[in-house]
Backbone as a ProteinNet text record, in pm:
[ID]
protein_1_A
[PRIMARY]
XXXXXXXXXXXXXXXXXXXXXXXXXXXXXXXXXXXXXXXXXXXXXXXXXXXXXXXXXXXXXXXXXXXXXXXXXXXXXXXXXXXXXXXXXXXXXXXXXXXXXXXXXXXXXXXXXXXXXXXXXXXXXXXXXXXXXXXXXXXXXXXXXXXXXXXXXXXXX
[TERTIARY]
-1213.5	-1181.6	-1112.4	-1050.5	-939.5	-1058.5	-1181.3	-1244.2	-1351.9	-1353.6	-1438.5	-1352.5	-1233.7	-1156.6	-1085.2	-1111.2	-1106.6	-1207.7	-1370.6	-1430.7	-1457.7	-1399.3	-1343.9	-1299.2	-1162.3	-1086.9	-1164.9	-1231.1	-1315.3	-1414.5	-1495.7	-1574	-1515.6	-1373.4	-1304.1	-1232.6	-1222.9	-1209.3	-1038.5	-1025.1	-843.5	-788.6	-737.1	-669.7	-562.1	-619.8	-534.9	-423.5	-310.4	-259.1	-151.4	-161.5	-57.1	72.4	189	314.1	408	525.7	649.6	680.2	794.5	774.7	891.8	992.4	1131.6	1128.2	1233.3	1144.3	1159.8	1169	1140.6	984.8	972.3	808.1	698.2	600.7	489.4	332.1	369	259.2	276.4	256.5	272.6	115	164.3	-0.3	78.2	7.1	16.7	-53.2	-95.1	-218.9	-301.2	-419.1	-541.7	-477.1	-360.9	-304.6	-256.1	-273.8	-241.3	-127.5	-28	86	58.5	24.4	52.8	182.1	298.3	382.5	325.3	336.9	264.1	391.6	497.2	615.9	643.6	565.5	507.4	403.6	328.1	178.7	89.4	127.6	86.8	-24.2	-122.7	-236.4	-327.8	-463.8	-550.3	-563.3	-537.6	-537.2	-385.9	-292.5	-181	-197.8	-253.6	-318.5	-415.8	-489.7	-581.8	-537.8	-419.5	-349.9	-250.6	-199.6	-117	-246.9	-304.8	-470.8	-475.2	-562.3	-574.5	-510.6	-354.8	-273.2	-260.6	-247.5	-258.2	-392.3	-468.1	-605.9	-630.9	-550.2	-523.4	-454.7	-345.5	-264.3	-373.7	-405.2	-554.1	-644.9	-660	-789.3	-666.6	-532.4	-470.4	-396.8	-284.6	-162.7	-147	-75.8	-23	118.7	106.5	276.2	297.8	438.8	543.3	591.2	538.9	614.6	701.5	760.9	873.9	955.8	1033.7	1136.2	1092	1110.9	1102.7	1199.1	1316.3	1346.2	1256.1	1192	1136.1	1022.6	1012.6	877.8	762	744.4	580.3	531.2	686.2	666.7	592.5	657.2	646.4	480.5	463.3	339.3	256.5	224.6	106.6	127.1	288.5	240.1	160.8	199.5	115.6	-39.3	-65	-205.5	-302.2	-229.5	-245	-271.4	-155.9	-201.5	-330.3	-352.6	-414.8	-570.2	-604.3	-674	-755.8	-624.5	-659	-652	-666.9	-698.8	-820.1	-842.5	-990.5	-1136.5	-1073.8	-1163.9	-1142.3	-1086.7	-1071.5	-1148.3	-1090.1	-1155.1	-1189.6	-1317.5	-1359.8	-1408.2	-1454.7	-1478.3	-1584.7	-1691.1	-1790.6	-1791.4	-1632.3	-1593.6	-1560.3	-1514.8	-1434.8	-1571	-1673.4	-1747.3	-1872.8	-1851.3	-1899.9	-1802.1	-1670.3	-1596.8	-1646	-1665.9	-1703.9	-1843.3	-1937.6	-2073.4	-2075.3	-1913	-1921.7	-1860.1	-1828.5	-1709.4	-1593.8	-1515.8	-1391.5	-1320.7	-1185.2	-1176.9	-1011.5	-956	-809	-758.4	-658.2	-590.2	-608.4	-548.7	-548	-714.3	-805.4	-946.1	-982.9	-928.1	-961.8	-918	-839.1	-716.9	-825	-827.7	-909.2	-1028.8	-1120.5	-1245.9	-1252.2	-1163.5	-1142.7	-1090.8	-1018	-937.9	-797.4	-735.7	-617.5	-510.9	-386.8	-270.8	-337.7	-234.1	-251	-165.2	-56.9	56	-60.1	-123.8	-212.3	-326.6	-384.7	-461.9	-420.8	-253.2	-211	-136.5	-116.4	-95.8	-214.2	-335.3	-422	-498.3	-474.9	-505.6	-408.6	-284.2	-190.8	-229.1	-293.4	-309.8	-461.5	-563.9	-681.9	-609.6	-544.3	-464.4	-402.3	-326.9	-282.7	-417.7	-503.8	-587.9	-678.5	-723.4	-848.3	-787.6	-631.3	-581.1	-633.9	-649.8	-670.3	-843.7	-908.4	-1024.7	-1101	-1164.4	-1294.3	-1476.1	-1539.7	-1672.6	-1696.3	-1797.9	-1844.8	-1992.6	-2126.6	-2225.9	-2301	-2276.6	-2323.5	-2252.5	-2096	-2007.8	-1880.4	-1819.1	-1701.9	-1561	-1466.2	-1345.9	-1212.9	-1179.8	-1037.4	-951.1	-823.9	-725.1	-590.5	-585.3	-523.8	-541.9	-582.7	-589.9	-683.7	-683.3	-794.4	-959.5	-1087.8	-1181.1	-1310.8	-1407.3	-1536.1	-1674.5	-1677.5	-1784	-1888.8	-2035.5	-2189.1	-2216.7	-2232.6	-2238.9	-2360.3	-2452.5	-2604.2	-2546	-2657.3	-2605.5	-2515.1	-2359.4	-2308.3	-2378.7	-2309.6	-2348.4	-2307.6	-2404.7	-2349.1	-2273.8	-2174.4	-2059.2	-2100
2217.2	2098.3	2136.3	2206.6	2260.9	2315.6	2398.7	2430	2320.8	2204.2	2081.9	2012.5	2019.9	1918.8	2009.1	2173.4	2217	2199.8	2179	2182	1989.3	1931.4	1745.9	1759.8	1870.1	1901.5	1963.6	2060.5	2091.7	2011	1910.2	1831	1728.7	1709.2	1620.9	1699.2	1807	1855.3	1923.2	1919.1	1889.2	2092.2	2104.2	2274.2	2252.1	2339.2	2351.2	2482.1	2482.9	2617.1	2644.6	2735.4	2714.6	2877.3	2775.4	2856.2	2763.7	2853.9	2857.6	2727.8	2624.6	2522.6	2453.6	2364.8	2306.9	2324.6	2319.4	2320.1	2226	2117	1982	1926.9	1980.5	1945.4	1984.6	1968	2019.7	2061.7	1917.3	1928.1	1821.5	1826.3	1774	1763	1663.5	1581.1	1557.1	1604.3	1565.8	1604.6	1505.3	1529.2	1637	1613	1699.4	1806.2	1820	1972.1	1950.2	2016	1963.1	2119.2	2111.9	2225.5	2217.6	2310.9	2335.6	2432.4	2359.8	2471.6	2605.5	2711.8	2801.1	2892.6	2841.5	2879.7	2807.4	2656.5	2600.6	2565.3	2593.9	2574	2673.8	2779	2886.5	2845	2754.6	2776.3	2607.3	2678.4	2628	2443.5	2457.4	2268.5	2236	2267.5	2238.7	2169.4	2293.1	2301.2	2171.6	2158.8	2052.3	1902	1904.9	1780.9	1734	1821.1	1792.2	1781.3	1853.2	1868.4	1691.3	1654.4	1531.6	1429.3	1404	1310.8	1329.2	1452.2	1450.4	1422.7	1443	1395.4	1249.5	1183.7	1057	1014.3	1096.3	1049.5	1048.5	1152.2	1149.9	990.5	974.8	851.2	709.4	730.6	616.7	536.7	668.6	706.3	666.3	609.4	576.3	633.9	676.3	716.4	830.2	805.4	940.8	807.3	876.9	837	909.1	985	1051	969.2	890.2	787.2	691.4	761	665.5	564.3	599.6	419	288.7	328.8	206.1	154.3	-8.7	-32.3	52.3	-24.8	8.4	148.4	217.1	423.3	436.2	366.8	416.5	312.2	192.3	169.5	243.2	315.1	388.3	466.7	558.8	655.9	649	552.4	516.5	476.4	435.8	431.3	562.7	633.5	780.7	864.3	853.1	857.1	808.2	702	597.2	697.3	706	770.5	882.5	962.1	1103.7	1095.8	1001.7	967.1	946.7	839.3	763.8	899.4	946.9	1053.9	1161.8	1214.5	1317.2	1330.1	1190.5	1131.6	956.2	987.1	837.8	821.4	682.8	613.7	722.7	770.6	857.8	983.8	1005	1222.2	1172.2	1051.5	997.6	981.1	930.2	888.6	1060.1	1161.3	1315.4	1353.1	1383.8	1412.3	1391.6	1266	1199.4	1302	1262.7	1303.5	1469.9	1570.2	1671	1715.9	1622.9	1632.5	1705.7	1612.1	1718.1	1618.2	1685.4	1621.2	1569.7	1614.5	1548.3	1624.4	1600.4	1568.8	1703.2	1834.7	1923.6	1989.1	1958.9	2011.1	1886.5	1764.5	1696.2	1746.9	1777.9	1796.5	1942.2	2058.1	2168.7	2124	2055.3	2053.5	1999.9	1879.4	1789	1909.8	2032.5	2087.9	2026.7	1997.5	1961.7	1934.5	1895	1930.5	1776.8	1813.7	1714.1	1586.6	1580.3	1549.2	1428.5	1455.7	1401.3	1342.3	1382.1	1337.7	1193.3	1205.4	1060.8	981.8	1027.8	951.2	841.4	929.9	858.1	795.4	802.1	733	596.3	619.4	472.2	419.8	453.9	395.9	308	335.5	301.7	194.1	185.8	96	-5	9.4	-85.8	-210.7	-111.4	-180.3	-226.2	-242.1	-291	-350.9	-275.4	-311	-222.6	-255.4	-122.7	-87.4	-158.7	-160	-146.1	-59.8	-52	-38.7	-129.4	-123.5	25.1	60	128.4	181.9	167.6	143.3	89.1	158.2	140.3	143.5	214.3	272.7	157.5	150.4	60.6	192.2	219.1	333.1	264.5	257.5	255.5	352.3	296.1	417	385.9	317.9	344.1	323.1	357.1	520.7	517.9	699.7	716.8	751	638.9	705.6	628.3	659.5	609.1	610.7	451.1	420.9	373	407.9	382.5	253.2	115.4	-40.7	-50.7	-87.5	-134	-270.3	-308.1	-446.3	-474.6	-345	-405	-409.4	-547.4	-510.8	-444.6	-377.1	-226.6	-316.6	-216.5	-266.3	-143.9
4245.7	4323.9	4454.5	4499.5	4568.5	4663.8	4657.9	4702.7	4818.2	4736.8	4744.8	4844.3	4850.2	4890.3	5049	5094.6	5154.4	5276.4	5179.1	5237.4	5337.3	5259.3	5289.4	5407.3	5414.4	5520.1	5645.9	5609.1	5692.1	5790.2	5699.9	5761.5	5862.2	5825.3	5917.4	6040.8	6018.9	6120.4	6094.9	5981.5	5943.3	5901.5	6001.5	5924.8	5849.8	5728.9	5587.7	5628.7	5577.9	5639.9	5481.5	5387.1	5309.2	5366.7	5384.2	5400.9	5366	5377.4	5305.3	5365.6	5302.8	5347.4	5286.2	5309.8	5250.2	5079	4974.6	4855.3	4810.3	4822.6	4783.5	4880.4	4912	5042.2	4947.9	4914.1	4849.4	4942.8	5058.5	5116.5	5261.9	5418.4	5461.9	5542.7	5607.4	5734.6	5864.5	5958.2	6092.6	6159.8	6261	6366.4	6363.7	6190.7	6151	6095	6071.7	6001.9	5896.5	5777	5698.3	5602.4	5587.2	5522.3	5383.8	5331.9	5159.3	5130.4	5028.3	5025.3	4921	4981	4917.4	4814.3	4791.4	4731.2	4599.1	4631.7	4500.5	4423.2	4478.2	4435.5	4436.9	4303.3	4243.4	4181.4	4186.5	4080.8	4196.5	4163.5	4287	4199.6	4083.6	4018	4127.2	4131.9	4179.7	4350.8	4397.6	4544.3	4588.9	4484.2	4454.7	4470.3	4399.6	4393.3	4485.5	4567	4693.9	4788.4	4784.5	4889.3	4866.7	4805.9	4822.2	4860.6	4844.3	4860.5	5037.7	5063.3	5201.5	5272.9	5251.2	5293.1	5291.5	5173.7	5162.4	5299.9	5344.2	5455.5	5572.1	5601.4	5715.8	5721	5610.2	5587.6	5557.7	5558.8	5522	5615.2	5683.1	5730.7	5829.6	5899	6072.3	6098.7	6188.5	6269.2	6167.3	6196.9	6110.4	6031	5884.2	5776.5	5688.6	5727.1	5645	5591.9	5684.5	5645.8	5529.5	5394.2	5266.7	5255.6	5353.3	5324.8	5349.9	5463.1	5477.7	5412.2	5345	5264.9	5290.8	5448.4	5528.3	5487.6	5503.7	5486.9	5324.2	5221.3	5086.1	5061.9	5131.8	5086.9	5166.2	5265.5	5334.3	5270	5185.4	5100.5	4945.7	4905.6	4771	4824.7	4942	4998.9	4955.9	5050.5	5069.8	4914.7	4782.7	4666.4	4619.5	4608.5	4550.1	4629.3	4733.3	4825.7	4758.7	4712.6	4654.5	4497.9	4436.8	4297.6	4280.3	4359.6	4383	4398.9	4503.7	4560.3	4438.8	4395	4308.5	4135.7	4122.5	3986.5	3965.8	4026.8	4042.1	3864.2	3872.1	3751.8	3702.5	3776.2	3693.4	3700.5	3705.3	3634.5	3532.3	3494.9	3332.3	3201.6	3287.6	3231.5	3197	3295.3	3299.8	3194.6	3203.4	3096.3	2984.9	2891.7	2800.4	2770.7	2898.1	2795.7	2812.5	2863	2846.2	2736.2	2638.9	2571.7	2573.9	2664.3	2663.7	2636	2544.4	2411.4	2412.2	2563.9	2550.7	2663.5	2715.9	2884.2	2923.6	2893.9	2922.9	2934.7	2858.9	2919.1	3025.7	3030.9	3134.7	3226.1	3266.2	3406.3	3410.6	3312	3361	3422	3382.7	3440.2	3552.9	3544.3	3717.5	3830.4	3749.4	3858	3902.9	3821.3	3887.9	3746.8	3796.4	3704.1	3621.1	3499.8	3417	3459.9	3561.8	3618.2	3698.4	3766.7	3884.5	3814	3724.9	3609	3499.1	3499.9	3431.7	3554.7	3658.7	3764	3852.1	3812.9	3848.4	3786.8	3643.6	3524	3505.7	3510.3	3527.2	3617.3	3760.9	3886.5	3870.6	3753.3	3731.3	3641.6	3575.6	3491.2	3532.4	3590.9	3736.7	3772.7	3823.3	3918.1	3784.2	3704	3619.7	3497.8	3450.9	3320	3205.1	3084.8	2963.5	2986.2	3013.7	3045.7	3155	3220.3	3284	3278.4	3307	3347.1	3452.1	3426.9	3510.9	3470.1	3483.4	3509.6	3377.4	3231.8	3128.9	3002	3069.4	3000	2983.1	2866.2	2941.8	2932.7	2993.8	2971.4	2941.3	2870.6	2781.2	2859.5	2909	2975.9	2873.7	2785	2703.6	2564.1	2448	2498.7	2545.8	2594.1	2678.7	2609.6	2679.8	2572.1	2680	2637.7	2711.2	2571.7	2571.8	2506.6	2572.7	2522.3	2605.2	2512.7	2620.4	2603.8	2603.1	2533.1	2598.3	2640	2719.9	2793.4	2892.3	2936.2	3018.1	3132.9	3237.6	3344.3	3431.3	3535.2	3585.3	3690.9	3777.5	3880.8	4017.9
[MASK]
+++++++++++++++++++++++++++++++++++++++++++++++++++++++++++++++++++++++++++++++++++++++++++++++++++++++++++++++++++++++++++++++++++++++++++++++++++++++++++++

């Protein structure tokens, strides 16, 4: 994924650069550049998952939002999340999972490429938005628990 999501960066035109970097910082965005701290993000699922949230900021983001006090700052940043959830593990890697059988969070998070951390973050965030249940073409997906059954009859979305 990390690879896939380099190459995202690429197409937009966005330089990835990983260095040393505050240690509370994981990953920053500004004008097409995008910082990976490379002091914390020892393993390319890790990389993967800050990768996106910032890419989220690219396709989300206005101004300088550092300042988490302010609402506007913390909702363009949950934008920006929400962004790199969507894109990372849309409704039909859940539904690939399933007919690859992989059989519980940790081979999920392996195959998606990314932490298991970012994997139930963006699983509560599918939860949020649809509730315990999702449609998605033939399949309906349960996010709690987590499971994907094949519907004859639904209708596709």
């Amino acid at each position: 994924m990390y690879e896939k999501l380099l190459d995202h960066a690429n197409a937009y035109k966005i330089d990835v650069y990983e260095v040393p970097l505050k240690k509370k910082i994981k990953g920053l965005y500004s004008d097409n550049v995008i910082w990976l701290n490379k002091n914390q993000l020892d393993s390319a699922a890790k990389k993967a998952s800050v990768l996106a949230e910032e890419l989220g900021h690219y396709h989300t983001s206005v101004g300088d939002i550092t300042d988490q006090s302010k609402i506007t700052n913390r909702k363009q940043e949950l934008r920006a999340r929400i962004w790199g959830y969507e894109e990372v593990i849309p409704l039909s890697k859940i539904v690939q999972a399933h007919q690859k059988h992989i059989k519980n969070r940790y081979e999920f998070a392996d195959y998606l490429g990314v932490t298991e951390s970012f994997l139930d973050d963006a699983l509560e965030r599918y939860k949020d938005k649809y509730g315990t249940t999702a449609i998605y073409e033939n399949y309906v997906i349960s996010f709690e628990p987590l499971g994907v059954v094949e519907w004859l009859g639904v209708k596709k979305i």
